[in-house]
Residue, then its C-alpha position, 0 to 999 in steps of 0.5 A: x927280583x932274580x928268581x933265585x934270590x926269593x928264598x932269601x927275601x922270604x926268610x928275611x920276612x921270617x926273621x924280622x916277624x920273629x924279632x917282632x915276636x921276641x920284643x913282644x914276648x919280653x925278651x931282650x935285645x937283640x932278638x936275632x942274631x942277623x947282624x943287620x937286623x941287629x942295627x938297622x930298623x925295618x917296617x914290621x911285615x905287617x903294618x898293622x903291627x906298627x905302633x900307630x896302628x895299635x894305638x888307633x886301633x885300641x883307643x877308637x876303634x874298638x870302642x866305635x866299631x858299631x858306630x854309624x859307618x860314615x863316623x868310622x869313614x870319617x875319623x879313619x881318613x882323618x886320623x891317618x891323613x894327618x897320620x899320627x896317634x898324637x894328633x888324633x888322640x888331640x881332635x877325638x872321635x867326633x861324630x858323622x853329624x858334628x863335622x861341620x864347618x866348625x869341627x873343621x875349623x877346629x881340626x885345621x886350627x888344632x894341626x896349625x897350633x901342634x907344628x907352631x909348638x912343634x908337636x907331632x901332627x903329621x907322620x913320616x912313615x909316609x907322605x901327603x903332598x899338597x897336589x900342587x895346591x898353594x896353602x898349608x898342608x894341613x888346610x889341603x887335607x881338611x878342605x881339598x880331601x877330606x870335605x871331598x871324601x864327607x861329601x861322598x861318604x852316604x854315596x860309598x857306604x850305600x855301594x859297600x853294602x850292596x857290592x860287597x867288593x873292596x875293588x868296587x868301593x876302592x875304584x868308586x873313591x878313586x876320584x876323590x881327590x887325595x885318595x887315589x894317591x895316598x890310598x888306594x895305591x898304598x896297600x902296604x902302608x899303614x894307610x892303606x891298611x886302614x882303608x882296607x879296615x874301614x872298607x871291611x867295616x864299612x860293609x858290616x850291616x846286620x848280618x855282619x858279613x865283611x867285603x870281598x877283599x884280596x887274599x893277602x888282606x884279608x888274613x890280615x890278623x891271622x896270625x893271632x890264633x897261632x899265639x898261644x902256641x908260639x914260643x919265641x926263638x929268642x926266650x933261652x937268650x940273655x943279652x943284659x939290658x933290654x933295648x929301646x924299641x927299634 
Protein backbone atom coordinates (compact mmCIF):
# COMPACT_ATOMS: atom_id res chain seq x y z
CA UNK A 1 0.00 0.00 0.00
CA UNK A 2 1.36 3.51 -1.00
CA UNK A 3 2.21 4.95 2.29
CA UNK A 4 0.09 8.06 1.58
CA UNK A 5 -2.97 6.61 0.91
CA UNK A 6 -2.84 5.05 4.84
CA UNK A 7 -5.09 7.74 6.16
CA UNK A 8 -7.80 6.85 4.01
CA UNK A 9 -7.68 2.99 4.50
CA UNK A 10 -7.96 3.87 8.48
CA UNK A 11 -10.76 6.18 8.12
CA UNK A 12 -12.64 3.72 6.07
CA UNK A 13 -12.08 1.30 8.95
CA UNK A 14 -13.54 4.02 11.09
CA UNK A 15 -16.49 4.44 8.94
CA UNK A 16 -17.59 1.17 8.63
CA UNK A 17 -17.39 0.09 12.77
CA UNK A 18 -19.45 3.08 12.94
CA UNK A 19 -22.29 1.86 10.19
CA UNK A 20 -21.88 -1.39 12.46
CA UNK A 21 -22.78 1.00 15.52
CA UNK A 22 -25.73 2.86 13.73
CA UNK A 23 -27.26 -0.53 12.86
CA UNK A 24 -26.97 -1.55 16.64
CA UNK A 25 -28.17 1.04 18.16
CA UNK A 26 -31.30 1.05 15.98
CA UNK A 27 -31.03 3.88 13.67
CA UNK A 28 -32.12 3.64 10.16
CA UNK A 29 -30.34 3.10 6.95
CA UNK A 30 -28.24 4.19 5.44
CA UNK A 31 -26.09 4.99 8.75
CA UNK A 32 -23.42 6.97 6.53
CA UNK A 33 -23.31 8.96 4.22
CA UNK A 34 -20.36 7.15 2.02
CA UNK A 35 -22.10 6.51 -1.00
CA UNK A 36 -19.96 3.41 -1.25
CA UNK A 37 -20.96 1.94 1.93
CA UNK A 38 -24.34 3.07 1.15
CA UNK A 39 -24.43 -0.06 -1.64
CA UNK A 40 -21.84 -2.07 -1.18
CA UNK A 41 -21.34 -4.65 1.59
CA UNK A 42 -18.25 -5.24 3.54
CA UNK A 43 -16.70 -7.59 6.32
CA UNK A 44 -17.17 -5.96 9.83
CA UNK A 45 -13.71 -4.91 10.79
CA UNK A 46 -13.71 -7.27 13.50
CA UNK A 47 -15.01 -10.49 12.49
CA UNK A 48 -15.97 -11.30 15.84
CA UNK A 49 -19.11 -8.89 15.24
CA UNK A 50 -20.09 -10.98 12.39
CA UNK A 51 -23.45 -12.90 12.58
CA UNK A 52 -22.16 -16.25 13.09
CA UNK A 53 -19.90 -15.40 15.23
CA UNK A 54 -22.53 -13.86 17.53
CA UNK A 55 -24.87 -16.72 17.23
CA UNK A 56 -22.19 -19.41 18.29
CA UNK A 57 -21.06 -17.40 20.84
CA UNK A 58 -24.50 -16.87 22.96
CA UNK A 59 -25.86 -20.33 21.90
CA UNK A 60 -22.86 -22.61 23.08
CA UNK A 61 -20.15 -20.79 24.26
CA UNK A 62 -21.40 -19.14 26.83
CA UNK A 63 -22.99 -21.86 28.45
CA UNK A 64 -19.89 -24.13 27.85
CA UNK A 65 -17.32 -21.99 28.85
CA UNK A 66 -16.27 -24.35 31.60
CA UNK A 67 -16.35 -27.24 30.10
CA UNK A 68 -13.79 -29.76 29.68
CA UNK A 69 -11.62 -27.98 27.15
CA UNK A 70 -11.07 -30.91 24.49
CA UNK A 71 -15.25 -30.46 24.53
CA UNK A 72 -14.56 -26.49 23.72
CA UNK A 73 -11.64 -27.71 21.11
CA UNK A 74 -13.72 -29.88 19.55
CA UNK A 75 -17.27 -28.31 19.07
CA UNK A 76 -15.31 -25.08 18.24
CA UNK A 77 -13.36 -26.75 15.18
CA UNK A 78 -16.43 -28.52 13.96
CA UNK A 79 -18.70 -25.61 14.09
CA UNK A 80 -16.71 -23.53 12.25
CA UNK A 81 -15.18 -26.24 9.82
CA UNK A 82 -18.67 -26.50 8.39
CA UNK A 83 -18.97 -22.68 9.23
CA UNK A 84 -22.65 -21.99 9.66
CA UNK A 85 -24.78 -21.41 12.64
CA UNK A 86 -27.59 -23.48 11.05
CA UNK A 87 -25.73 -26.48 10.69
CA UNK A 88 -24.28 -26.32 14.26
CA UNK A 89 -27.27 -25.21 15.80
CA UNK A 90 -28.68 -29.04 14.02
CA UNK A 91 -25.47 -31.31 15.44
CA UNK A 92 -25.49 -29.59 19.08
CA UNK A 93 -23.02 -29.46 21.67
CA UNK A 94 -21.59 -32.94 22.32
CA UNK A 95 -19.34 -33.88 24.59
CA UNK A 96 -15.46 -34.81 24.38
CA UNK A 97 -16.42 -38.36 25.41
CA UNK A 98 -19.36 -38.99 23.23
CA UNK A 99 -17.40 -38.32 19.88
CA UNK A 100 -16.91 -41.65 18.77
CA UNK A 101 -17.54 -43.37 15.42
CA UNK A 102 -21.26 -42.91 16.10
CA UNK A 103 -21.34 -39.26 16.59
CA UNK A 104 -19.32 -38.77 13.40
CA UNK A 105 -21.36 -40.83 11.40
CA UNK A 106 -24.20 -38.58 12.78
CA UNK A 107 -22.29 -35.37 11.78
CA UNK A 108 -21.48 -36.72 8.14
CA UNK A 109 -24.85 -37.97 7.77
CA UNK A 110 -26.52 -34.82 9.08
CA UNK A 111 -24.36 -32.50 6.58
CA UNK A 112 -25.16 -35.16 3.48
CA UNK A 113 -29.16 -34.81 4.34
CA UNK A 114 -29.10 -30.68 5.01
CA UNK A 115 -27.16 -29.87 1.21
CA UNK A 116 -29.76 -33.24 -0.18
CA UNK A 117 -32.63 -30.58 0.99
CA UNK A 118 -30.37 -27.66 0.18
CA UNK A 119 -30.32 -26.34 3.47
CA UNK A 120 -27.28 -24.25 5.11
CA UNK A 121 -24.24 -26.44 6.19
CA UNK A 122 -21.40 -24.99 4.70
CA UNK A 123 -20.58 -21.23 4.52
CA UNK A 124 -19.26 -18.99 1.97
CA UNK A 125 -17.43 -16.40 3.77
CA UNK A 126 -14.69 -18.39 3.49
CA UNK A 127 -13.68 -21.99 1.88
CA UNK A 128 -12.65 -25.40 3.03
CA UNK A 129 -11.04 -27.19 -0.10
CA UNK A 130 -10.79 -31.36 0.06
CA UNK A 131 -6.76 -31.02 -0.31
CA UNK A 132 -6.82 -33.06 -3.29
CA UNK A 133 -8.82 -36.05 -1.24
CA UNK A 134 -11.32 -37.70 -3.85
CA UNK A 135 -14.74 -37.92 -1.42
CA UNK A 136 -17.55 -35.32 -0.37
CA UNK A 137 -16.41 -32.34 1.52
CA UNK A 138 -18.27 -33.18 4.31
CA UNK A 139 -16.58 -36.48 4.80
CA UNK A 140 -12.98 -34.83 4.47
CA UNK A 141 -13.86 -32.41 7.25
CA UNK A 142 -15.08 -35.46 9.54
CA UNK A 143 -12.70 -37.99 8.75
CA UNK A 144 -9.26 -36.38 7.35
CA UNK A 145 -9.42 -32.95 10.04
CA UNK A 146 -11.41 -33.45 12.57
CA UNK A 147 -10.62 -37.15 13.74
CA UNK A 148 -6.93 -35.81 13.20
CA UNK A 149 -7.60 -32.67 15.22
CA UNK A 150 -9.57 -35.30 18.24
CA UNK A 151 -6.74 -37.70 18.22
CA UNK A 152 -4.13 -34.78 19.34
CA UNK A 153 -6.67 -33.00 21.34
CA UNK A 154 -5.17 -34.36 24.99
CA UNK A 155 -1.67 -33.61 23.63
CA UNK A 156 -2.69 -29.69 22.88
CA UNK A 157 -4.44 -28.89 25.81
CA UNK A 158 -1.71 -30.53 27.98
CA UNK A 159 0.82 -27.74 25.78
CA UNK A 160 -1.66 -24.77 26.29
CA UNK A 161 -1.20 -25.01 29.64
CA UNK A 162 1.95 -25.30 30.26
CA UNK A 163 3.38 -22.85 27.19
CA UNK A 164 1.19 -20.30 28.05
CA UNK A 165 1.66 -19.18 24.19
CA UNK A 166 -0.84 -19.16 21.27
CA UNK A 167 2.26 -19.29 18.90
CA UNK A 168 3.35 -22.43 20.41
CA UNK A 169 -0.10 -24.11 20.47
CA UNK A 170 -0.78 -22.50 16.88
CA UNK A 171 2.88 -23.91 15.41
CA UNK A 172 2.02 -27.54 17.32
CA UNK A 173 -1.53 -27.98 15.35
CA UNK A 174 0.42 -27.07 12.28
CA UNK A 175 0.69 -30.46 11.07
CA UNK A 176 -2.77 -31.51 11.34
CA UNK A 177 -4.03 -31.66 8.71
CA UNK A 178 -6.72 -29.01 7.39
CA UNK A 179 -5.52 -26.70 10.06
CA UNK A 180 -2.38 -25.30 8.75
CA UNK A 181 -4.50 -23.89 6.21
CA UNK A 182 -7.90 -23.22 7.02
CA UNK A 183 -6.65 -21.52 10.49
CA UNK A 184 -3.82 -20.85 11.40
CA UNK A 185 -3.05 -18.85 8.16
CA UNK A 186 -6.48 -17.04 8.53
CA UNK A 187 -6.21 -14.99 11.56
CA UNK A 188 -8.64 -12.41 10.10
CA UNK A 189 -11.35 -14.81 9.34
CA UNK A 190 -14.22 -15.66 11.57
CA UNK A 191 -12.29 -19.16 11.85
CA UNK A 192 -9.23 -17.74 12.65
CA UNK A 193 -10.76 -15.72 15.29
CA UNK A 194 -12.44 -18.71 16.93
CA UNK A 195 -9.06 -20.34 17.03
CA UNK A 196 -7.78 -17.58 18.92
CA UNK A 197 -10.85 -17.96 21.18
CA UNK A 198 -10.35 -21.73 22.01
CA UNK A 199 -6.56 -21.25 22.27
CA UNK A 200 -7.53 -18.64 25.02
CA UNK A 201 -9.80 -21.02 26.41
CA UNK A 202 -7.89 -23.51 26.15
CA UNK A 203 -5.53 -22.11 28.63
CA UNK A 204 -7.97 -21.05 31.43
CA UNK A 205 -6.90 -23.69 34.13
CA UNK A 206 -7.78 -22.54 37.94
CA UNK A 207 -6.30 -19.43 37.96
CA UNK A 208 -8.05 -18.52 34.77
CA UNK A 209 -4.86 -16.96 33.35
CA UNK A 210 -5.53 -16.57 29.60
CA UNK A 211 -2.53 -17.41 26.56
CA UNK A 212 -0.01 -15.06 25.30
CA UNK A 213 -1.74 -13.76 22.32
CA UNK A 214 -0.55 -10.80 19.47
CA UNK A 215 -1.62 -7.68 20.54
CA UNK A 216 -4.09 -6.96 17.93
CA UNK A 217 -5.87 -10.16 19.18
CA UNK A 218 -5.85 -9.95 22.31
CA UNK A 219 -8.03 -6.71 22.37
CA UNK A 220 -10.27 -8.56 20.77
CA UNK A 221 -13.76 -7.40 22.80
CA UNK A 222 -12.23 -4.07 23.95
CA UNK A 223 -14.16 -2.04 22.28
CA UNK A 224 -17.07 -3.34 24.61
CA UNK A 225 -16.22 -1.08 27.81
CA UNK A 226 -16.60 2.30 25.40
CA UNK A 227 -20.63 1.38 24.78
CA UNK A 228 -22.06 3.02 27.53
CA UNK A 229 -20.70 6.26 26.26
CA UNK A 230 -20.93 6.09 22.47
CA UNK A 231 -23.35 7.62 20.75
CA UNK A 232 -24.19 7.06 17.24
CA UNK A 233 -23.26 9.61 14.81
CA UNK A 234 -26.15 8.68 12.94
CA UNK A 235 -28.87 8.95 15.87
CA UNK A 236 -30.19 12.95 14.68
CA UNK A 237 -30.75 11.09 11.14
CA UNK A 238 -34.07 10.10 9.72
CA UNK A 239 -34.21 8.20 6.44
CA UNK A 240 -37.75 6.56 6.56
CA UNK A 241 -37.79 2.71 6.31
CA UNK A 242 -35.27 1.00 8.34
CA UNK A 243 -33.16 -1.33 5.92
CA UNK A 244 -32.51 -5.16 5.84
CA UNK A 245 -29.27 -5.95 7.26
CA UNK A 246 -26.44 -5.12 4.76
Amino acid sequence: MDAARAPAFFDYLTERENVRLCKEAGDFFPWTEDPILQTFKFTNVRRQHDRTSNELREKFYKEHFNDDRRAILMNCATFRYFGTYEFANAIGWTDFGDMDEGHWDYVKETAHDRLANRERVFTGAYVITNQGISAPKQEVVVDYFLKGLQANADLICNHADISQSWREVADMMRPIKGLRWHWLHDQGSSAGHDLHWLLGELSRGTQRTRLHVPIGLERLDAHRSRRSAWRCPCSRRRYGKASQER
